[in-house]
C-alpha positions as CSV (number, residue, x, y, z in Angstrom):
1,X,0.0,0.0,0.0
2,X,1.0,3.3,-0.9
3,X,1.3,5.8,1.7
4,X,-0.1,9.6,1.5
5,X,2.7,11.8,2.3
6,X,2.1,14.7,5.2
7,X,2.7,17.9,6.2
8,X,5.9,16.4,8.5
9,X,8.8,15.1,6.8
10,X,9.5,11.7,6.3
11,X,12.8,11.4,5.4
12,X,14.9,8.3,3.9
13,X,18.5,7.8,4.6
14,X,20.8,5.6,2.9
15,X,23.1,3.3,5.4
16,X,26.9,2.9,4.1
17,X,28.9,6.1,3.7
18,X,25.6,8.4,4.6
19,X,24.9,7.6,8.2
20,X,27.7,4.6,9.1
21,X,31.2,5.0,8.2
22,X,31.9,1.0,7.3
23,X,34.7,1.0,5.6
24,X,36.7,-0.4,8.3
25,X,34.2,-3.1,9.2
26,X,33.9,-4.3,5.6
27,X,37.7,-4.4,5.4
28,X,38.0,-6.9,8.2
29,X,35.3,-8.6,7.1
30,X,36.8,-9.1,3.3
31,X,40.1,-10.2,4.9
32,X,38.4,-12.8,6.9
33,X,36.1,-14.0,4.4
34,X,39.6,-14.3,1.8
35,X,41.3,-16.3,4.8
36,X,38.2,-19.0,5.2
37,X,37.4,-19.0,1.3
38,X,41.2,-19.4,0.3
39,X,40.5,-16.3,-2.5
40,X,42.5,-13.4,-2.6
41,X,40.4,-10.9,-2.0
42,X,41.5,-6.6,-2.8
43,X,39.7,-5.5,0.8
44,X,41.3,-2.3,0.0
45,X,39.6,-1.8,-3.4
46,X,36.5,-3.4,-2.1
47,X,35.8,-0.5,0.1
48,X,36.4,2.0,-1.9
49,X,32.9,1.2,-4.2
50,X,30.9,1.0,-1.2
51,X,26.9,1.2,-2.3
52,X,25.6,-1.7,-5.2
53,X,24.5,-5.1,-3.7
54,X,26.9,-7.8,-2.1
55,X,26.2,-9.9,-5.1
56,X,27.6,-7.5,-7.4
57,X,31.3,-7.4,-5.5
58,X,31.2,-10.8,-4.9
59,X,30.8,-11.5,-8.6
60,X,34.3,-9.7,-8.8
61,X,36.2,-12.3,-7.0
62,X,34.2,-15.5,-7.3
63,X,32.6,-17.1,-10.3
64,X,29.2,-17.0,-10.7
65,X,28.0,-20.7,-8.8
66,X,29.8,-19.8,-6.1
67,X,28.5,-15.9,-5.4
68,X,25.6,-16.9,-3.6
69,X,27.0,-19.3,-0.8
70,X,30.1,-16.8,-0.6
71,X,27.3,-13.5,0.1
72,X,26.1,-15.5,2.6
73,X,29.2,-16.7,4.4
74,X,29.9,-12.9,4.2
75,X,26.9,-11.9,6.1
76,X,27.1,-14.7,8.6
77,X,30.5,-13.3,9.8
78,X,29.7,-9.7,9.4
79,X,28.5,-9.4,12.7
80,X,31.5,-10.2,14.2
81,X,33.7,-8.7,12.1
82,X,32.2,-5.5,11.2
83,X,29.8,-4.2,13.5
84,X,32.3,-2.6,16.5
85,X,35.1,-1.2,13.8
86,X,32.0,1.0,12.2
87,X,31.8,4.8,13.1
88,X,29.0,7.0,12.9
89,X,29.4,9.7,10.3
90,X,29.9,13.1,11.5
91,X,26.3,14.8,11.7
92,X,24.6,11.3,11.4
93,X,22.6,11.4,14.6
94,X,22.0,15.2,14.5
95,X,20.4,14.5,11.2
96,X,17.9,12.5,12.2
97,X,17.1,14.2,15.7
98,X,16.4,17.1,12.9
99,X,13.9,15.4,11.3
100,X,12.5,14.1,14.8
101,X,12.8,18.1,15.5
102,X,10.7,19.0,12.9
103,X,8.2,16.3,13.7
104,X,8.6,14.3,10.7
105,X,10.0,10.7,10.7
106,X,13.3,9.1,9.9
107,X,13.8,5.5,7.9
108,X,16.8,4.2,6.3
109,X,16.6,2.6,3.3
110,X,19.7,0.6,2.3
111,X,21.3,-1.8,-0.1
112,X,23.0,-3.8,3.1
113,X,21.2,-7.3,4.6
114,X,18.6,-5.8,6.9
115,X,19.8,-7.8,9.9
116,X,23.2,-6.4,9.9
117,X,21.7,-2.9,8.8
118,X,19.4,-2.8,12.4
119,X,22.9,-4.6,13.8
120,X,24.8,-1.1,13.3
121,X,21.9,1.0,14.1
122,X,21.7,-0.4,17.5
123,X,25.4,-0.7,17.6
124,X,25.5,3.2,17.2
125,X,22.6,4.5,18.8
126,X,21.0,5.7,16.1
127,X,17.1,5.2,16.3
128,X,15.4,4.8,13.1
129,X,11.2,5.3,12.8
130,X,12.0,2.0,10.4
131,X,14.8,0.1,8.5
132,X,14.5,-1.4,5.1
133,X,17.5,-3.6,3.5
134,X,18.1,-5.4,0.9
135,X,17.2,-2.9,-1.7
136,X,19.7,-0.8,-3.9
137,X,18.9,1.9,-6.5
138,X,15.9,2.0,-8.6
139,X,14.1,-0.1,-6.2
140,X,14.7,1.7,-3.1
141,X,11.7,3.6,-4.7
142,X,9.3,1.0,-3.5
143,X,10.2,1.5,0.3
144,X,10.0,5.1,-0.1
145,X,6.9,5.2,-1.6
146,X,5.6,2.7,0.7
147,X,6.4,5.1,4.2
148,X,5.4,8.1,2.0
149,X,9.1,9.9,2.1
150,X,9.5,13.4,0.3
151,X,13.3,13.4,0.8
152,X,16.1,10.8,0.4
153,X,19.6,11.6,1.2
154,X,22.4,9.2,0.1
155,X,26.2,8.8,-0.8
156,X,25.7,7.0,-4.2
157,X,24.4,7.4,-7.8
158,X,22.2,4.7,-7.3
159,X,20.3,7.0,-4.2
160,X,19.9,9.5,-6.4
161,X,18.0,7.7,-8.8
162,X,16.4,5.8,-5.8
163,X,15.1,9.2,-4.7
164,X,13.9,10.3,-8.3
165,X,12.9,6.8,-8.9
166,X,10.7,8.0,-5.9
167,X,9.3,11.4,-6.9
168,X,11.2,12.3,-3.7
169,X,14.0,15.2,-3.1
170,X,17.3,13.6,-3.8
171,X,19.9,14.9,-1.2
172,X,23.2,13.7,-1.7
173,X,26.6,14.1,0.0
174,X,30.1,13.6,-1.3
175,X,31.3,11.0,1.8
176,X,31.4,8.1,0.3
177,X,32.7,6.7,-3.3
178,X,30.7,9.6,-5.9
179,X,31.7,13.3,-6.1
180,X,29.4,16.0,-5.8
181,X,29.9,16.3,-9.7
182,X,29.1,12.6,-10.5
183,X,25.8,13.1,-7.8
184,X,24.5,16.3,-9.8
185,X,25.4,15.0,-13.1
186,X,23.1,11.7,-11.8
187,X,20.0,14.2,-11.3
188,X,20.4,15.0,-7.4
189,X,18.3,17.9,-6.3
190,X,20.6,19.2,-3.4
191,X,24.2,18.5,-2.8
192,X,25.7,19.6,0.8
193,X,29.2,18.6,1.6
194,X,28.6,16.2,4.4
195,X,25.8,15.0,7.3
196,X,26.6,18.2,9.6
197,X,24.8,20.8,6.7
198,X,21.6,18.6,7.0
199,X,19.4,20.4,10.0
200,X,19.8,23.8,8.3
201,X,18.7,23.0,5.0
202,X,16.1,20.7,6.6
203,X,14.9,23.8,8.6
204,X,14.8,26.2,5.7
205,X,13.1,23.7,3.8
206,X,10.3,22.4,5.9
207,X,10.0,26.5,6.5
208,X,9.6,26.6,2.7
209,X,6.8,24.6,3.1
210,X,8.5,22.2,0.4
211,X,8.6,19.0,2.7
């Protein structure tokens, strides 16, 4: 069912690189899996295209029948691996006390396996309204729509057409592997330079009356 978007914001952020720094909990988690799997594995390179699906960077090092069993020996040790060496990106949790602020409601939206998703969340102490995994790009549309969100704010490309996907605002920020050029050339609305901008332009646009 499609929800009917309201006066207060609902606003979608993306996980990796937009509200959780990961990149040195999918490292250790990339050398690990290499060490059981007996694959070398580039964990450096790995975290530097942070965003598309497991599948997708699995495919890179692992042939095709053995992508699925490998994603989910991946997730299986993620917990252990990942979870404590992840950071919270500067202006993460003021972002979303400013959408609490302004009475509207927070959800992230996000490529990575839901479990592990609410796993860093709780890890962090940041309190989402709602957490959706498992979805990336184009199809992020369908949880947005779904909670009725006017605004998306992501790292990636692949938000921004989420967001358009959407009919909601894409707001995108540099921090993870796409510049603010590729992320305006890709369509996105806004561009601010990191998490810390957000509660400004979130006050001057719910004063707007734009949310």
């Amino acid at each position: 069912m499609i929800s009917v978007r309201s006066a207060a914001p609902v606003v979608g952020f993306d996980l990796d690189m937009t509200l959780i720094d990961s990149r040195p909990g999918i490292h250790a988690a990339y050398v690990e899996l290499a060490a059981r799997s007996g694959t070398y594995i580039d964990a450096d390179l790995v975290v530097t295209r942070l965003g598309p699906p497991l599948e997708d960077e699995m495919a890179q090092w692992f042939p095709a029948e053995r992508v699925a069993v490998m994603a989910d020996l991946y997730r299986e040790i993620y917990p252990e691996y990942a979870v404590t060496r992840t950071s919270a990106m500067p202006g993460a949790r003021e972002a979303i006390e400013a959408v609490r602020a302004a009475g509207g409601r927070a959800i992230v939206v996000t490529a990575k396996w839901e479990p592990n998703a609410k796993l860093h969340l709780t890890h962090l102490g940041i309190e989402a309204d709602a957490v959706i995994g498992n979805l990336w790009a184009e199809s992020k549309a369908v949880a947005l729509r779904e909670h009725g969100a006017s605004v998306y704010v992501g790292d990636h490309v692949g938000d921004v057409r989420g967001a358009r996907t959407a009919g909601a605002l894409s707001v995108a920020v540099p921090t993870g592997p796409c510049s603010a050029d590729d992320l305006r050339a890709a369509g996105a609305d806004v561009v601010l330079a990191d998490l810390t901008h957000f509660p400004a332009w979130l006050t001057e646009h719910v004063t707007a009356g734009t949310a």
